[in-house]
Structures are given as C-alpha cells and as structure tokens.
PAKE-748754 format. One record per residue (C-alpha): residue number from 0; residue in three letters; x, y, z. Coordinates in pm, 1 decimal. Each point is the difference from the previous one (the first is absolute). Layout:
REM PAKE-748754
NUM:ALA:X:Y:Z
...
***
This chain:
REM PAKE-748754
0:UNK:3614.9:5037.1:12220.7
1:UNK:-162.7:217.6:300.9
2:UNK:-151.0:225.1:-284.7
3:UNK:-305.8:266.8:56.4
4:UNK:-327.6:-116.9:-180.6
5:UNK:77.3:286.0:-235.0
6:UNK:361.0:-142.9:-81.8
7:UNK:-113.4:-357.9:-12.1
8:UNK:-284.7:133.9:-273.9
9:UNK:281.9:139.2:-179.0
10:UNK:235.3:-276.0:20.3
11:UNK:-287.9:-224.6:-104.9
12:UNK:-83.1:208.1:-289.1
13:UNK:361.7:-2.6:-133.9
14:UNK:-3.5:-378.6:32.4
15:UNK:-293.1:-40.4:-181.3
16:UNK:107.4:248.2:-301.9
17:UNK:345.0:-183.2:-48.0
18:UNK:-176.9:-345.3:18.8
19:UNK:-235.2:158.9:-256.5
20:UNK:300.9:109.7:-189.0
21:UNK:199.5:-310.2:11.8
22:UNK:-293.2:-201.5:-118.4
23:UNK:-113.9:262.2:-279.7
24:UNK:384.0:-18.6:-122.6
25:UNK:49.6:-394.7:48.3
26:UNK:-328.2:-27.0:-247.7
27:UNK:82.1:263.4:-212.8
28:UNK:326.7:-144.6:-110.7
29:UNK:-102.3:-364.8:27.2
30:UNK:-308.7:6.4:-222.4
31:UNK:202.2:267.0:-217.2
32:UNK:266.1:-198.1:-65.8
33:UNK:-259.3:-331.6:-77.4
34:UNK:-147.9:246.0:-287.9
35:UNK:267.9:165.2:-117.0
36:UNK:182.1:-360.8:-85.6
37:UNK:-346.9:-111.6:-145.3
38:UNK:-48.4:315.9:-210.8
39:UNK:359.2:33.9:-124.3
40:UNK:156.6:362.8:-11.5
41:UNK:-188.2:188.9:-237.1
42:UNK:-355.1:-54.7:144.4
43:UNK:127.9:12.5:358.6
44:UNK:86.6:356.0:-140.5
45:UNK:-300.2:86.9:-139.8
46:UNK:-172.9:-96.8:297.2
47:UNK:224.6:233.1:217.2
48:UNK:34.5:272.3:-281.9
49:UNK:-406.8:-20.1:42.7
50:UNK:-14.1:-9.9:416.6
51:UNK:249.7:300.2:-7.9
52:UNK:-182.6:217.2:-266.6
53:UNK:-338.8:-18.4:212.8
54:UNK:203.4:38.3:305.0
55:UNK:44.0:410.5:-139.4
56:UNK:-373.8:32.1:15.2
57:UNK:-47.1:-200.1:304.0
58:UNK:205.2:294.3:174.6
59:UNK:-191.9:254.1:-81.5
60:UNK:-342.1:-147.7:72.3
61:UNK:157.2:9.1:399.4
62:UNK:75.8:386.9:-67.9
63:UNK:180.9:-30.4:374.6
64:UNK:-266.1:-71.9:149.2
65:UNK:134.0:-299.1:208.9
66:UNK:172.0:180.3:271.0
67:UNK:-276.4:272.5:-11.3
68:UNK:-237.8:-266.9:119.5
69:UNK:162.5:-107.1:270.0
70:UNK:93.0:341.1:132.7
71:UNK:-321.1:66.3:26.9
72:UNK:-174.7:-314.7:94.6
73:UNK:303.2:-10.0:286.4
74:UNK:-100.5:363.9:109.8
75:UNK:-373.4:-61.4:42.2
76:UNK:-144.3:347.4:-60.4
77:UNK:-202.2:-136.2:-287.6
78:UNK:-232.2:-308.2:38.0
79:UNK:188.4:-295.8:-156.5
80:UNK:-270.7:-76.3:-162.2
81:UNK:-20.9:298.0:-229.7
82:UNK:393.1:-14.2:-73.3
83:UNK:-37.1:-356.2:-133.7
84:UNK:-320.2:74.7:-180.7
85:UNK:149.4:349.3:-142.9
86:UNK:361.0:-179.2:-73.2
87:UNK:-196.5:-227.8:-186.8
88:UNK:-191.7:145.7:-222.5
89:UNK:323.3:225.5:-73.7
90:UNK:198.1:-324.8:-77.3
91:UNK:-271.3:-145.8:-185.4
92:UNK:-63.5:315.1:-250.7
93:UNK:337.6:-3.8:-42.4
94:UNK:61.0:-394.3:-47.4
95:UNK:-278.0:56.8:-285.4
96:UNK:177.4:276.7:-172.4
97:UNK:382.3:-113.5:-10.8
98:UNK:-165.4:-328.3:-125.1
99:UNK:-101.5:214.9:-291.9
100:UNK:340.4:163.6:-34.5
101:UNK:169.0:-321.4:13.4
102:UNK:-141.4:-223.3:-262.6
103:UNK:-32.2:344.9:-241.0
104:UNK:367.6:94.7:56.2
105:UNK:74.7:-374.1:-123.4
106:UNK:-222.5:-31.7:-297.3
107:UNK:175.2:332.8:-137.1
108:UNK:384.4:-75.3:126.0
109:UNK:-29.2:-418.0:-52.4
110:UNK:-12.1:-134.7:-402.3
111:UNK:-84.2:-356.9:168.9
112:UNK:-364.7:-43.6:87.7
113:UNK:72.9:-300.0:217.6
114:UNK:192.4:208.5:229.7
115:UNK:-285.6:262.3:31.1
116:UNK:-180.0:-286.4:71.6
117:UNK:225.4:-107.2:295.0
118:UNK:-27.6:371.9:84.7
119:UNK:-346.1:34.6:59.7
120:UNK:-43.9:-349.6:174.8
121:UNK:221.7:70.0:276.7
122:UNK:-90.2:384.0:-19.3
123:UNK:-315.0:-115.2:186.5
124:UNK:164.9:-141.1:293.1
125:UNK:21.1:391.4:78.2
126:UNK:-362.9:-3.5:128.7
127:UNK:29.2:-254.4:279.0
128:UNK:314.5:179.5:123.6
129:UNK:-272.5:320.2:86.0
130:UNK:-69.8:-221.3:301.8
131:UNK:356.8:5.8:178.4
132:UNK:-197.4:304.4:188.0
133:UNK:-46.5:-285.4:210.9
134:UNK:383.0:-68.1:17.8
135:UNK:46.4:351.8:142.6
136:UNK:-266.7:-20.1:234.8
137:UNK:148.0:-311.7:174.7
138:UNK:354.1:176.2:-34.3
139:UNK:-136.9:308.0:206.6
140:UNK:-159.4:-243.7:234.1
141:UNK:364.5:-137.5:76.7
142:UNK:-135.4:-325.5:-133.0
143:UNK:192.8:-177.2:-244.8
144:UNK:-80.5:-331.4:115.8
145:UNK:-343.9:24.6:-221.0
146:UNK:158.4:159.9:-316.6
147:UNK:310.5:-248.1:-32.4
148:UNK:-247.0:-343.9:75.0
149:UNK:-188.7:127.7:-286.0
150:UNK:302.7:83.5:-247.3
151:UNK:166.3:-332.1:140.7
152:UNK:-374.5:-188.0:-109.0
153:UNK:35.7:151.6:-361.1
154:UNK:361.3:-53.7:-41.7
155:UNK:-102.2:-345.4:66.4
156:UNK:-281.6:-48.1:-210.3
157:UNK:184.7:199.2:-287.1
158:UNK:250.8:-258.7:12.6
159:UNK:-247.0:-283.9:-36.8
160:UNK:-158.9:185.2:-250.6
161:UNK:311.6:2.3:-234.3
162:UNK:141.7:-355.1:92.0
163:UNK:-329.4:-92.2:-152.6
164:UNK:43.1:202.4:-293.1
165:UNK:323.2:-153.8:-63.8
166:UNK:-99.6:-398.1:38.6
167:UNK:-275.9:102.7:-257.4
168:UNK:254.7:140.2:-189.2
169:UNK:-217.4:346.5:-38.9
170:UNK:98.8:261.1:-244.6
171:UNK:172.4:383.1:86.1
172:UNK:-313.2:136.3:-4.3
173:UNK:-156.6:-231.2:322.2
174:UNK:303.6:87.8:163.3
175:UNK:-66.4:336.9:-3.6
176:UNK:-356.4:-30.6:63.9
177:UNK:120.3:-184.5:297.4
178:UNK:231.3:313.8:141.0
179:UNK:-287.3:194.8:-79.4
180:UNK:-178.3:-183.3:200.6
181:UNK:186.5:26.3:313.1
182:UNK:-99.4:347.3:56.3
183:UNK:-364.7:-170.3:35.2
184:UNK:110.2:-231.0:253.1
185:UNK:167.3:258.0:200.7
186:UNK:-299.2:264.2:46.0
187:UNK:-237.8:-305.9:76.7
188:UNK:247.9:-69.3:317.1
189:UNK:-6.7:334.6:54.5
190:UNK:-392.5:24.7:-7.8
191:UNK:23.8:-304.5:226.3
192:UNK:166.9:139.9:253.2
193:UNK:-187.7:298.2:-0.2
194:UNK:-353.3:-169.7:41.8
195:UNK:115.5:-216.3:273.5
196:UNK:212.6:265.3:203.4
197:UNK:-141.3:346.5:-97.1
198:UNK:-330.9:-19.3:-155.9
199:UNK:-195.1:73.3:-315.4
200:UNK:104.0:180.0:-317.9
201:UNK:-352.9:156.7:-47.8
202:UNK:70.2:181.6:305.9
203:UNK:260.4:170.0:-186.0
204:UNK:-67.5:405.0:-80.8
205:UNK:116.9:235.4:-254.1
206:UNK:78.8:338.8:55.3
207:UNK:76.9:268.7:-310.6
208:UNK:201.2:242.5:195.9
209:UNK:179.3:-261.6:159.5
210:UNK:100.4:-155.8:-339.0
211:UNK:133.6:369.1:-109.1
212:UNK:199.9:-59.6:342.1
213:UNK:126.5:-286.8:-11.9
214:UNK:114.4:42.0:-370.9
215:UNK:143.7:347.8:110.6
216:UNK:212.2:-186.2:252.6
217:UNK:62.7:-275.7:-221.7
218:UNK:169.1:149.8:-318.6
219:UNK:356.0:88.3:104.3
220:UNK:32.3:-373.4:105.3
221:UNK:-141.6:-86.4:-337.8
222:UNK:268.0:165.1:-155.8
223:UNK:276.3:-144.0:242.7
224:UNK:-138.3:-376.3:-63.2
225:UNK:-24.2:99.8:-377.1
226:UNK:378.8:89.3:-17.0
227:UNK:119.9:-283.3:229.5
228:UNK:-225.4:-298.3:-233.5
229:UNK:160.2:178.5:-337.9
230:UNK:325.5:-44.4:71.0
231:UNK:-72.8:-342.3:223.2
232:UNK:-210.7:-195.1:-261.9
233:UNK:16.1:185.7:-350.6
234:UNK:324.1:-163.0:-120.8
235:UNK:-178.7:-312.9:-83.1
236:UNK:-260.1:172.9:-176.2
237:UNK:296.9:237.0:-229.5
238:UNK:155.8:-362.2:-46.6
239:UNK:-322.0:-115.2:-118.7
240:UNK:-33.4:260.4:-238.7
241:UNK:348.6:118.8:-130.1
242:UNK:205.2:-373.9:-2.9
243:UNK:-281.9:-325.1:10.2
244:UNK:-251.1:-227.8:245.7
245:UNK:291.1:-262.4:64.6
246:UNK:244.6:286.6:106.4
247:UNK:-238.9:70.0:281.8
248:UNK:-9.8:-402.5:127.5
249:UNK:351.2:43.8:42.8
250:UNK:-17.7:317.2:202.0
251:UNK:-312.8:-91.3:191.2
252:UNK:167.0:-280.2:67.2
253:UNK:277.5:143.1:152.6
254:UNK:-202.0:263.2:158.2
255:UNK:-190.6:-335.2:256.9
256:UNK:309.3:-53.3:176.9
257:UNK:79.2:350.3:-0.2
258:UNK:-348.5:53.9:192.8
259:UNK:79.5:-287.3:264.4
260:UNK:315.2:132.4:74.1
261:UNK:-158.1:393.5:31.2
262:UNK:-183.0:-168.7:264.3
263:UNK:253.5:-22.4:250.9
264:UNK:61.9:376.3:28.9
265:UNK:-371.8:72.8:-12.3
266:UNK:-89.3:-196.4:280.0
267:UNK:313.4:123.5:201.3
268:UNK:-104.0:402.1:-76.9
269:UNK:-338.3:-89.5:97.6
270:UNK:85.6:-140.1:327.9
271:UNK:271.4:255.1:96.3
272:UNK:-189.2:322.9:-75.7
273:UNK:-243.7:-4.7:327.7
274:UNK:317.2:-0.4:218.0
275:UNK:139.8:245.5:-210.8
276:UNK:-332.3:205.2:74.5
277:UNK:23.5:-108.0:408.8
278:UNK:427.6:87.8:-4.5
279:UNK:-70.9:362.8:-186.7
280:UNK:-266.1:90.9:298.7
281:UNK:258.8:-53.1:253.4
282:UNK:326.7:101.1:-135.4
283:UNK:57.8:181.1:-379.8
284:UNK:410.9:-166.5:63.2
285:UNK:-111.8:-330.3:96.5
286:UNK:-246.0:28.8:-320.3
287:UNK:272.8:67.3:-272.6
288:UNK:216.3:-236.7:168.9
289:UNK:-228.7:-285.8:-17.8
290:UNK:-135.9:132.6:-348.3
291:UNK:363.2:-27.0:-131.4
292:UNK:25.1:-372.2:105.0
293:UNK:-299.4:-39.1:-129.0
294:UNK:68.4:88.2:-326.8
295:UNK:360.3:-135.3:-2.3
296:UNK:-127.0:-378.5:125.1
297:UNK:-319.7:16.1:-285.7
298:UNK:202.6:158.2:-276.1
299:UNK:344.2:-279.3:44.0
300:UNK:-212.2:-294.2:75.4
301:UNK:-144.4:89.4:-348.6
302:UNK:309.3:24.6:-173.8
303:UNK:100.8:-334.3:163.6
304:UNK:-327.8:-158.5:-72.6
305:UNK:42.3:124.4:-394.6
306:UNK:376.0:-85.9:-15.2
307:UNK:-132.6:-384.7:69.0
308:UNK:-329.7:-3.1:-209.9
309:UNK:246.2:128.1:-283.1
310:UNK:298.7:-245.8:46.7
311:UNK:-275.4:-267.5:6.8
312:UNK:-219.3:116.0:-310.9
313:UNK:77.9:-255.2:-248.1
314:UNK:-154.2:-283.3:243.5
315:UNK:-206.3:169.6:135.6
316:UNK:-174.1:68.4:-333.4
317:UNK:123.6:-316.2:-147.8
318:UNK:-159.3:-188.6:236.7
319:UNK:-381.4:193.3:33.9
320:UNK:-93.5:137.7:-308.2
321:UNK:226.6:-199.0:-181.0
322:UNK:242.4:-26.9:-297.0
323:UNK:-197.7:219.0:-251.3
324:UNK:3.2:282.8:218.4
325:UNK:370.6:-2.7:76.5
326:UNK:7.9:296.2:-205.0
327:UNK:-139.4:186.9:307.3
328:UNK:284.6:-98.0:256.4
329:UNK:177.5:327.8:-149.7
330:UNK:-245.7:241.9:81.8
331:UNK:5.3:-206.5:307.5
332:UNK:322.0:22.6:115.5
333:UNK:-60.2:404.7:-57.8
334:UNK:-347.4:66.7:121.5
335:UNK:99.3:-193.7:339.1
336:UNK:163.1:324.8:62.7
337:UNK:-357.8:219.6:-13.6
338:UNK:-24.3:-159.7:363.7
339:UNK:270.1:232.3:200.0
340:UNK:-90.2:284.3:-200.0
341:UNK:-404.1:-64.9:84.2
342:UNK:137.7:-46.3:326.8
343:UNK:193.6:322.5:59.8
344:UNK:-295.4:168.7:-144.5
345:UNK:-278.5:-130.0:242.1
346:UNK:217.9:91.2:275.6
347:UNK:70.6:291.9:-67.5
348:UNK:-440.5:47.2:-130.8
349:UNK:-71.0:-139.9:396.9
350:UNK:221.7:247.3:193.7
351:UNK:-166.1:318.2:-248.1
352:UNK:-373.0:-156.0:106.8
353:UNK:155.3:-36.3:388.4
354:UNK:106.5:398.3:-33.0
355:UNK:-302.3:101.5:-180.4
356:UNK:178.9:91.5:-327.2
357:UNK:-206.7:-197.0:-256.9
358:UNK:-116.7:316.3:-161.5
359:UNK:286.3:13.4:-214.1
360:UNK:-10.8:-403.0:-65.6
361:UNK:-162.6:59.3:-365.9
362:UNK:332.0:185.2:-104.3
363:UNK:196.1:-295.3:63.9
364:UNK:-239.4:-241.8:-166.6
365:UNK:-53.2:261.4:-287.7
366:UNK:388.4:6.0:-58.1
367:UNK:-5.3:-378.9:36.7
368:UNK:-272.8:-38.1:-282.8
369:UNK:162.5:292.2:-244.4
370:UNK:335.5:-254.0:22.4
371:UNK:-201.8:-341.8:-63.3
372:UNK:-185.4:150.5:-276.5
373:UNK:283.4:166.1:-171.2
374:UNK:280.4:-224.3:34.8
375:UNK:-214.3:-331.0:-115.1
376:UNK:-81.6:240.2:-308.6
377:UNK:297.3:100.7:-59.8
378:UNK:200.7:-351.8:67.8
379:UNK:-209.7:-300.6:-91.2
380:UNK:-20.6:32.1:-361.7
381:UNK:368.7:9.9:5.8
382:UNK:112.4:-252.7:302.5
383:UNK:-295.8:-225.7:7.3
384:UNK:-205.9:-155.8:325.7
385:UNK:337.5:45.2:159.3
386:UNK:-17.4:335.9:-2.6
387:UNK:-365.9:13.1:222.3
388:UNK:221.9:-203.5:284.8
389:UNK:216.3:298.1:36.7
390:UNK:-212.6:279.4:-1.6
391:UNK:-255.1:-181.7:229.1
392:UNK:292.6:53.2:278.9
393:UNK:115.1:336.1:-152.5
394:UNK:-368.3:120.4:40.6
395:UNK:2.8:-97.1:365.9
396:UNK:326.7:184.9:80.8
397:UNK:-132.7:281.9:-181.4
398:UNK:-353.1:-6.0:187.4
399:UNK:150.0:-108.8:310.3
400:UNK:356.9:136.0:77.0
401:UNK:81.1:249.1:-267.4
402:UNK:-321.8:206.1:64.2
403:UNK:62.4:67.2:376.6
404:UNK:302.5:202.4:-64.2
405:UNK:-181.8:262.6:-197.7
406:UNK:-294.3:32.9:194.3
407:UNK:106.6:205.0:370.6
408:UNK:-230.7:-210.5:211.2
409:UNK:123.2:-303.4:-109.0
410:UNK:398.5:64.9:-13.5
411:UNK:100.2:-85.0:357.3
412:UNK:-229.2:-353.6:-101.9
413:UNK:288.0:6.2:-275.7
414:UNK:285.4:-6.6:210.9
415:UNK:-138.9:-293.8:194.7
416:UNK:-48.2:-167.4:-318.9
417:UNK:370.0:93.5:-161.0
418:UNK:119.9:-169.6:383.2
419:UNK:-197.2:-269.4:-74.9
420:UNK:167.9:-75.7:-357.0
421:UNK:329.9:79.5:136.0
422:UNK:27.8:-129.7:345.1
423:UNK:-300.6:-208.9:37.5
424:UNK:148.8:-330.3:-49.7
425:UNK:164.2:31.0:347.4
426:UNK:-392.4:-47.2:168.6
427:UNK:-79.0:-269.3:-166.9
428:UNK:20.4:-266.6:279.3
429:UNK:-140.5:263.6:263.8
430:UNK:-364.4:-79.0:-79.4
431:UNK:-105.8:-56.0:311.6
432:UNK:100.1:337.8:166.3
433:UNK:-355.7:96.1:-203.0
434:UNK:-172.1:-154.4:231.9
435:UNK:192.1:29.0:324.6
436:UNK:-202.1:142.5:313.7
437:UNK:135.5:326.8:7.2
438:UNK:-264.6:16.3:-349.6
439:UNK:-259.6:82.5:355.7
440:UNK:-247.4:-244.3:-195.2
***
C-alpha cells in the first residue's frame, strides 16, 4: 500500500480492532443464542435484566477515566508508571464502592432474593475490570494488536466455558457465574501482556494530587458516559422492573442482531474520521464536502441494512433463537431501525470531536437520557415491551439529531444531518470517493 510506518501502525491497528470486533460479536451472539434456547425466555431475561442492572454501576466505577488515561499516558509529561498506578487505585476504590451500591440498591428495590443473588455474583466481575488501565495504556501506545489477542483469548475461552455449562446442563446461576467470570479472563490477558511487553505492576506509583487531577479531568466525561449508558442500556432494566423477566428475553433478543448490524456504521465512522481530521487541515470546503458524504453513505447504508434485517425478522429469529422467541421478531422488525438513527448520531458525535466541540456533547446525551427515561415511564405500562423498541430509536434522534439544532455550535452539524435524511440516499453507491487520493492520506 506504499504507507509511512506511522500509517501502516494505524492501518494495522484498525485491522486488529475490527478483527477483535468481528470475533467478540460472532461469539457473543453464537454462545448467546446456545443459552438463550437452553434457558428459555424468562431466565435468558433474568440473566440480561441482571448483566444490565450491574452494567449502571459498572459506569460509574470508570468515572471517565478511560480517555483521561490515554490522554495522558499519550502526552508523556507524567511517568506512565504513576498514571497506571494512580488510575488504579482510583478505579479500584471506586470498583469497591459501586459494588456496595449495587447489591444494596437491589436488596431494597428487588422482593426476590434470588435475583439479589444474581446481583451480587456478577456485581464482582466489576473488580477485574479496574485492570483495563492496561487496555488504555496499549491504546496510547498505538498498540491494539496486544489488547484485541487478549479479548479475542477470553472471548474464546468464555465460549468454552459456557458450551460446557450447557452439555452439563448447569443451572442460571453457573451461567452467570460464568459471564462473571469473563471479566477475570480478560484482566489476566491484560496482565499478560503487560509483564511480557511493559514490565512489572509493583513498579506502579500512586500519586494523591494526581488522583484529585485526574478525577478533576475526569468528571464531565463521567457525566457524558452516564447519560449516553441510561438511555443506551436502561430499557431492559425498566422492562425488568415495570412489565416481567421473559419480556426482557424478547427484547434482548432483538437487541443481538440489532448490535451486529450497529457494527457496520461503527467501524465505517471509525475509519473515516482520521481523513476527516487530514481533509479539515488542508481545506475547511473539501472537509464539509467529504463530511457530508460521509454522513449520507453511513446514515443510508443503515437504513438499507435495517430495511433487510426487518423484512427478514421472522427467519431470522425463527431460525436462531427459535420458535419460542418469535414473540421478539416485532420488536425486531422495529429496533432494526435504532441502527440509522445510531448512525446519524455518531457521525454527526465524530465531526463535533474533529472541530473540537465536545464540550457541549453532555447536552445532547442529557436530552437523550431525559427522553429514554421518561417516555419508557410513561409508555410501557400502557403499550408493553413494544413500546421500549420505539423509544430506544426516539431517544437516539433526540440525543443525536434533535439536540444539535438547539445548541449554536452544533446547528450547522444539523443541517448536514437534515441533508443527510433528505438527500442522502443519492450517495449511497459513492463509497469509495471516501477514500479517493485527493483524501492526501
């Protein structure tokens, strides 16, 4: 490809995050369809009513730390080793208290001890996940390769783990124990990796008044990340709570395929914002040109993409999961449509972080959670699980399109997006001119 060593590093590291992707995806929905027709609805359900509810707590034990991490381990003015040894103990204080939080919150909302139970097994996969430090450190290294061999070895294992579980013919509870216990597997690659590439993790330091820095720097991303999980992942827990267990099979359910076909607009924003970065340096035109295909090619090959997965539901479902959750191919052939409005919404979130607008980013993910929140409230009492596949796309318009047009930064983003919804589908076989030479990659 006649690349730089810098551009070859980069291309490699975007090969090895989609492989990681694909595979973490493939395994995901293989080994969760396997349970989910060995469990039957309602404890498939519970299990995912359970993952989700920790999930909440698991968010906040980051605090936005993440991308903190790797500014700083990327910058170098502070020795790596006391910004892993300071993140750490941060994470890990954290990890210890939203444990807390998490099982108390469920002994006094939950009447069913064996779901508290569930609760606080998996609630301790929060403490291994302290160690994805080492995730960031790799990521500010510009080396992927390490991080995605290690969440390819426990996506692996994890599967053999529960393909076990199933010919033994294990109860709910091992299963759980066994997601649980993928976190485990993960931060051991991780600590892997580190030994044999980096080093030791006694060398690592903490620092007091760095921790009061880096949780400074941290919290307006904690609130972001808040906002965007709420209205991402809380519907399963409100359907949990406000309709029944076997309500959220069929939604989780849905939501699998949903998250495969998210994918494809993911992986196409992630590639296309570094040119977008290169084109704005050279030529502010050329940028919103190329910005505006951009969002027109990711945004209609969603709505093509969703247009099939919902035509083909009923097999699709039929022939996967299988007859008892045919009840699911409705929210199916609805949620498939979350896709092109994720899609015009991480567009639209690259081009603010390629202008340097992201301070306002927590207003659109505020407005985003107010909408999930409210509306599921409001509507699933009434209109059932049904009504959750609807407002899981109205939250994302809200969040993601409706928001720029009342905040002045983001308003000419707005127009590119109203373009996009209007005249997009014209672009739609003009892929390529993303990547054409005049890009000056």
């Amino acid at each position: 490809m006649n690349l730089t060593s810098t551009r070859e590093r980069i291309v490699r590291n975007l090969v090895w995050s989609v492989l990681g992707k694909v595979v973490m995806l493939a395994g995901s929905l293989l080994v969760g369809i396997v349970i989910a027709r060995y469990l039957g609805p309602q404890q498939y359900g519970l299990m995912n009513y359970v993952i989700s509810y920790v999930f909440f707590f698991q968010a906040f034990s980051v605090f936005g730390l993440d991308s903190i991490e790797v500014r700083e381990e990327a910058r170098g003015d502070v020795p790596f080793t006391q910004v892993l040894g300071t993140a750490f103990r941060l994470r890990l204080c954290l990890a210890l208290l939203m444990i807390v939080l998490c099982v108390g919150t469920s002994l006094w909302y939950e009447q069913d001890a064996s779901t508290t139970l569930l609760v606080l097994v998996y609630s301790l996969s929060i403490l291994p996940h302290t160690l994805s430090v080492i995730r960031n450190y790799f990521l500010a290294l510009v080396q992927n390769e390490y991080v995605v061999k290690s969440e390819i070895a426990r996506t692996l294992l994890g599967m053999s783990i529960k393909l076990s579980l199933l010919w033994m013919e294990a109860s709910l509870f091992w299963f759980v124990v066994a997601t649980a216990f993928d976190a485990v597997l993960l931060a051991s690659g991780y600590v892997v990796a580190y030994r044999k590439k980096i080093g030791k993790l006694s060398d690592w330091t903490f620092d007091r008044r760095y921790a009061s820095y880096l949780l400074r720097e941290s919290f307006p991303l904690l609130l972001t990340g808040t906002a965007v999980i709420v209205y991402q992942r809380i519907d399963q827990v409100m359907i949990g709570s406000m309709i029944d267990k076997e309500s959220v099979g069929y939604f989780s359910t849905a939501s699998r395929f949903v998250e495969v076909l998210i994918f494809v607009p993911m992986m196409l924003s992630q590639t296309i914002a570094p040119i977008l970065v290169s084109i704005r340096k050279r030529s502010e035109a050329d940028y919103r040109a190329k910005a505006q295909l951009f969002m027109n090619v990711t945004v209609w090959t969603s709505v093509v993409l969703a247009l099939l997965l919902s035509v083909l539901a009923y097999w699709v479902v039929l022939y996967t999961f299988g007859q008892r959750y045919l009840p699911a191919v409705a929210i199916l052939q609805v949620l498939a449509f979350k896709a092109p409005s994720v899609a015009l919404s991480s567009t639209a979130g690259h081009m603010i972080v390629v202008e340097g607008l992201q301070r306002w980013a927590v207003l659109r993910d505020g407005l985003g959670c107010v909408v999930c929140v409210l509306l599921n409230y409001l509507l699933l009492p009434r209109y059932g699980v049904m009504a959750a596949a609807f407002v899981a796309i109205l939250s994302n318009v809200a969040a993601g399109y409706l928001a720029d047009a009342f905040v002045p930064d983001y308003r000419r983003i707005f127009v590119h997006q109203t373009r996009a919804l209007l005249l997009g589908w014209q672009d739609i076989v003009h892929v390529k001119r993303l990547f054409s030479s005049d890009n000056g990659l």
